[in-house]
N, C-alpha and C positions, 0 to 999 in steps of 0.2 A: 585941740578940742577933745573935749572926754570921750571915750571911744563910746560908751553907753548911749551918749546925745549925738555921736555921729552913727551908731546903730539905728537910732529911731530914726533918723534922717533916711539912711540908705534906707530903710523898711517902707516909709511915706511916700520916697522917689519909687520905690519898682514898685508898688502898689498905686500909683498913676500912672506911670510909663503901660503898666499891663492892661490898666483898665483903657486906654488910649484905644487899646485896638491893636496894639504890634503884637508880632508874635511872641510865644516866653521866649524864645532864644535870642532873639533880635533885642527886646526888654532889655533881659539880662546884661548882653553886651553893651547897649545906651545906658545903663546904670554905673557897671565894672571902669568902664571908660570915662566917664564922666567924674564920679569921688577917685580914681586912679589919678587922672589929672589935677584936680581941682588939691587935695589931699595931700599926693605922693610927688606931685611933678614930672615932665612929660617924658623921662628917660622910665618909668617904671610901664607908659606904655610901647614899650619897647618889648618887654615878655612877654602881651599879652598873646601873639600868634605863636610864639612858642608854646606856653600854655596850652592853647585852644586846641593846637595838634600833640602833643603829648596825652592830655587827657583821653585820647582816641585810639595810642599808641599799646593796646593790648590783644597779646591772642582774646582772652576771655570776651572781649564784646564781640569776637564773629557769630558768637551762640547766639547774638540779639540776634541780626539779622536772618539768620538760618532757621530760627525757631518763628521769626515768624512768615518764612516763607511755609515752612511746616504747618501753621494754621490755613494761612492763606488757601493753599491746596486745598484744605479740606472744608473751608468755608467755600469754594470755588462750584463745589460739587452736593451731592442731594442728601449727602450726610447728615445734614443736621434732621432734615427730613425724614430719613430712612432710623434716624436713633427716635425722633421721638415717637415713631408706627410701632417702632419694636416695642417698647415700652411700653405705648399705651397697648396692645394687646398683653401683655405680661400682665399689667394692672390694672386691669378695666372692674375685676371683682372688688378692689381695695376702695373702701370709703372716701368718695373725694379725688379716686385714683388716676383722673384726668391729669390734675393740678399735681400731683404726685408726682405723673409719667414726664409732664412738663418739667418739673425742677428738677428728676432726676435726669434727664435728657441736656438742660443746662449743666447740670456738673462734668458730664460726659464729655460735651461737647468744649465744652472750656478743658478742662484737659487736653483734648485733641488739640484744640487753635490757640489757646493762651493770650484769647482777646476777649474782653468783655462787649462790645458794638456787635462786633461776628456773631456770637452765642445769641445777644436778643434779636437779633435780625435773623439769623438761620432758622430757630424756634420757635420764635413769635410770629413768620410768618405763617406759620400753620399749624402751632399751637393755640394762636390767643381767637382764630376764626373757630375753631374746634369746641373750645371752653362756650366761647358764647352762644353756639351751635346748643349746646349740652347744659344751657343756662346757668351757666356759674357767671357768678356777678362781675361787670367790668374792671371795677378795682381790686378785685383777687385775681380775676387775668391779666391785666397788663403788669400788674405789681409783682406777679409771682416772677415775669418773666423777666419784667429790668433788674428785680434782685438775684433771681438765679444768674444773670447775665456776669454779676460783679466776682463769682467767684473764679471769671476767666483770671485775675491778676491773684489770687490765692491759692487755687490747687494748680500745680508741675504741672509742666510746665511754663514757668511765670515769669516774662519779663521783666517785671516790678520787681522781683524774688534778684533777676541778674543784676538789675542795676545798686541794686540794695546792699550787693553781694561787690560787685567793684569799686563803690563811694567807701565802704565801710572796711575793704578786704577781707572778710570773710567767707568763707567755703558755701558756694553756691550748690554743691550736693547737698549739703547739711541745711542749708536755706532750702529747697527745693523738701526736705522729707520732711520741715518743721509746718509745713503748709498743710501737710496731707490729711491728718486727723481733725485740724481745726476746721479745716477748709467739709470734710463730712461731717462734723458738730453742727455748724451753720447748716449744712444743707438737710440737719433733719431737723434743725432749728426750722426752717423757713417751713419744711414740707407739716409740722405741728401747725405752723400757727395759719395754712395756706385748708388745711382740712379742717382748723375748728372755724375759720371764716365763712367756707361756705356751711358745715353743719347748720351754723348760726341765722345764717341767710333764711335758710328752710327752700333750699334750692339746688341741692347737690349735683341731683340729674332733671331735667326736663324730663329729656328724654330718654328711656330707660337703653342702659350700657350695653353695646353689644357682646356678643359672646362669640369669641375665637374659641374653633379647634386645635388641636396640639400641633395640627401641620402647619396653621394659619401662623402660628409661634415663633414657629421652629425658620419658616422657607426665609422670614428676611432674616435672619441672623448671619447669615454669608454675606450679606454686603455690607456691615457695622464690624464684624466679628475682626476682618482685618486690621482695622484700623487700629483697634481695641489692642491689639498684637502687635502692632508696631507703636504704641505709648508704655506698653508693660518690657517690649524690648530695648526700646530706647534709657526706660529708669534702670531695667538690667545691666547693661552697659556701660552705664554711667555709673553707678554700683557694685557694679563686680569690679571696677578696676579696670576694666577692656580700653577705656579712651578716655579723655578729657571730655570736659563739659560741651564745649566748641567743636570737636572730632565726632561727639554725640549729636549734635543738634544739625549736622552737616551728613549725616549720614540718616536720621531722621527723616529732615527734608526731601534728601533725595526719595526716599523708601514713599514718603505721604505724596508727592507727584508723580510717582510712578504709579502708584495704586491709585491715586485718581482720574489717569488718563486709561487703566487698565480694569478697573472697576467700573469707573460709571464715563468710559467712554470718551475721554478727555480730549479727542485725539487733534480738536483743530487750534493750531498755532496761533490764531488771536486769543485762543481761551489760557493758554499758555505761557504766552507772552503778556496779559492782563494779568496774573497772578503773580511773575516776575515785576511789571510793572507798580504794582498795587506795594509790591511787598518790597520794594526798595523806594519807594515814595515814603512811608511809615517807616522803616526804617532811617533816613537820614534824615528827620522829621525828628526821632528819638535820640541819634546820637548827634544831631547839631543843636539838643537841647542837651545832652551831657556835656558838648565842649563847653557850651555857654555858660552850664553851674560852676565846671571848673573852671573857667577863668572869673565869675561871681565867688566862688570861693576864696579866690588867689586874694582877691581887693581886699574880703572879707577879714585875713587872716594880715598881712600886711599891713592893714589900718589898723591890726589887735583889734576890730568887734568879737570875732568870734572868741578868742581866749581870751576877754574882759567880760563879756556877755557867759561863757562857761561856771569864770571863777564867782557870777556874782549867784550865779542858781546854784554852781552848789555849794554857795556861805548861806544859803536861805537855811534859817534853823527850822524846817519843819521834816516830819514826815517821812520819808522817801517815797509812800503809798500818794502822800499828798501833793509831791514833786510827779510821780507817775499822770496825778489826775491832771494836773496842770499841762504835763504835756499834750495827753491825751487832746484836751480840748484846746491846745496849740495846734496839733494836728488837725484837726477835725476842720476847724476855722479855714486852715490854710486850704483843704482839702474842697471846702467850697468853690472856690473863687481855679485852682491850678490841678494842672493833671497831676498824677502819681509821678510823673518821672521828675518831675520838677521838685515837686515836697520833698521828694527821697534827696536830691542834688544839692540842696536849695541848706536841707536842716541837717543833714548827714554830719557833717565836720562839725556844729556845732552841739548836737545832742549825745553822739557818741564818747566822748568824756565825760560829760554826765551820768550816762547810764553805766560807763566803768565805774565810777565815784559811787554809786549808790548800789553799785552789786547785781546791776540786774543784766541776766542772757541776751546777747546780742541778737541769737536765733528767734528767745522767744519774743523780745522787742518786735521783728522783723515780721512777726503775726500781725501783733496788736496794731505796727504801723499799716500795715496793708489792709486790714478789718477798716481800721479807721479811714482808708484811701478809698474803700466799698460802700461806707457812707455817704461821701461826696459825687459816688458814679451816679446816685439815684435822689440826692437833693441837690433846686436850685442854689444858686445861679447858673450853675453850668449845668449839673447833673447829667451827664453827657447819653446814658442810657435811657432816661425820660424820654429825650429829644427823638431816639432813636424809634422807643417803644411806638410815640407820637405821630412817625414817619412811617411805621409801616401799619398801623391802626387807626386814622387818621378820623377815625368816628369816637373813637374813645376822647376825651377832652383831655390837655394837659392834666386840666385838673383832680380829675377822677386818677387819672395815671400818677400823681404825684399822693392823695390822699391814700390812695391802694399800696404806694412804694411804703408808707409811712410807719407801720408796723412792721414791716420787713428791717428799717433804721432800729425798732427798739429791740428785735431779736440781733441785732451785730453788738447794742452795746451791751446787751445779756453777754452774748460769746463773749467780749472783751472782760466783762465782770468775773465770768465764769475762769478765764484764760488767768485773772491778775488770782484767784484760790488755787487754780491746780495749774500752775503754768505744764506742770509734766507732759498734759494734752499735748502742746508744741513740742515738748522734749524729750520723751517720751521714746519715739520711732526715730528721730537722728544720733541717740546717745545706741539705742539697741543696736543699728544699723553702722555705724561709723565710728563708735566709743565715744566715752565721754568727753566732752569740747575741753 
């Protein structure tokens, strides 16, 4: 059979299999295994456990797990709470500076945990009661906070960033610094269009903004400050050369539960034990959805879909800006329906000869894919940060949360626009920092 017609085959089966109801890694495996037999014959599912545990077989993915014990901690704790009081006292004078303190609060905090769920739920639960306290309209509240949510998987500390970095082998430092500028574009991208909404409104304050003294300022800054010092020590470390990626995020970890049981009082062992709990559930949750891509890979490559599907995008005579856009909304689509780690797994081996063939940075690709994976947190079907904003606002309507998230969508695919003129943004601070790739 032509591998192009048995492409579209395999694409139709896991785009059923998925919608079914199984899990993607479960999917995956029902697909791999099914065109491996049907295709290759029942000795080629003989590799397949091979496969499955090789794919797993790296130092580099213990950074998953560790980093996100490292959020965990601190999603555990009154953190996210304590950044956005700080905040909003810093900016209570700034126009709008509620909605402000809020998305600046989400970029903080997403650094810190490197979850986008965590960020809207730690935030939102007493940022979006605040805003509406202060009558800023419900769809500039919930919306500011499922988008600010999304830039957990873009600014470093990013899991999406590691796995990005392992499908592709590419330097996960160099991925982690190409995140950082694009990732504060967007966030004054969001905080622009979050102050001309309510202007618009003719609703900024109800109620007029309190007024903090300088002690008022000053007294929480001791229990954010540290945190704030162990994510500028951890990118040091990882940057100066002191340890690996993995020896970073393990030393991190440790440093974010010590200070959360020693700051804000951690000290009793079901709360401890829930954070280990929590953070090896999600974790093997993540990497039994990497075995599963690579062994979806392996079928992939084996039947020749992927390098017959390669060779025929780049015989397309157009473009390469026009091969970009096509991706772009290849992404996005798929971005709908599957999480990040799955698109990353899923397209990795087949889009990466491509984007060498047409000249384009793999770093700066690894933006534009994860902008485009932040689209997908905050539109249905899945939209995963919706659901969450919906869960802990439970007065706000999907709908309102989903029209409020919608502008927040066309400032990503500005950034993406802005990212395809000056890719340098991306490139910029890993070429300064690490020399040119």
């Amino acid at each position: 059979m032509d591998p192009l017609v048995l492409g579209g085959l395999v694409a139709v089966a896991t785009i059923v299999i998925l919608f079914s109801g199984v899990s993607v890694a479960v999917g995956l495996l029902i697909v791999a295994a099914a065109f491996l037999l049907i295709f290759d014959g029942s000795r080629s599912l003989e590799m397949m456990p091979e496969i499955f545990f090789a794919d797993l077989n790296s130092f580099t993915i213990l950074s998953i797990p560790m980093f996100i014990i490292m959020g965990a901690a601190i999603a555990s704790t009154r953190a996210g709470a304590d950044l956005f009081e700080a905040l909003e006292r810093w900016l209570t004078r700034v126009p709008g500076g509620l909605v402000v303190s809020n998305l600046g609060a989400c970029a903080l905090f997403s650094a810190m945990s490197g979850s986008s769920p965590a960020t809207c739920a730690a935030i939102g639960k007493m940022g979006i009661p605040e805003m509406q306290k202060r009558g800023y309209p419900d769809g500039v509240a919930a919306g500011a906070i499922a988008a600010g949510g999304t830039l957990g998987i873009l600014i470093p500390p990013s899991v999406t960033m590691i796995v990005y970095g392992i499908a592709t082998e590419t330097s996960i430092g160099r991925l982690f610094l190409a995140g950082v500028m694009p990732g504060i574009m967007l966030m004054l991208l969001f905080m622009a269009w979050a102050i001309y909404a309510t202007w618009r409104s003719g609703n900024i304050a109800v109620l007029s903004p309190r007024h903090y003294s300088l002690r008022e300022k000053f007294e929480i800054l001791p229990r954010i400050v540290p945190f704030l010092v162990v994510i500028l020590g951890v990118l040091y470390v990882m940057y100066g050369g002191i340890a690996t990626t993995s020896e970073t995020a393990a030393v991190g970890a440790v440093l974010c539960l010590g200070m959360a049981i020693v700051i804000y009082k951690m000290w009793n062992p079901r709360a401890i034990w829930a954070v280990l709990r929590d953070s090896t559930r999600e974790s093997v949750m993540i990497l039994f959805i990497m075995a599963a891509a690579g062994v979806f890979a392996y079928m992939m490559s084996s039947l020749f879909i992927t390098q017959t599907i390669a060779q025929w995008i780049a015989g397309l005579d157009v473009n390469r800006w026009v091969l970009m856009g096509i991706i772009n909304l290849f992404l996005l689509v798929a971005g709908f329906f599957l999480p990040p780690v799955a698109v990353i797994l899923m397209t990795a081996p087949i889009l990466l000869p491509i984007l060498d063939a047409a000249q384009f940075d793999p770093y700066w690709f690894a933006v534009i894919l994860t902008i485009n994976m932040e689209i997908g947190l905050i539109t249905p079907p899945v939209g995963l940060n919706l659901f969450v904003i919906n869960s802990i606002a439970p007065k706000i309507s999907l709908k309102t949360i989903l029209w409020g998230s919608a502008p927040f969508v066309g400032c990503m695919i500005l950034a993406i626009v802005i990212l395809c003129f000056v890719p340098e943004i991306a490139t910029w601070l890993p070429d300064l920092v690490m020399g040119p790739s």
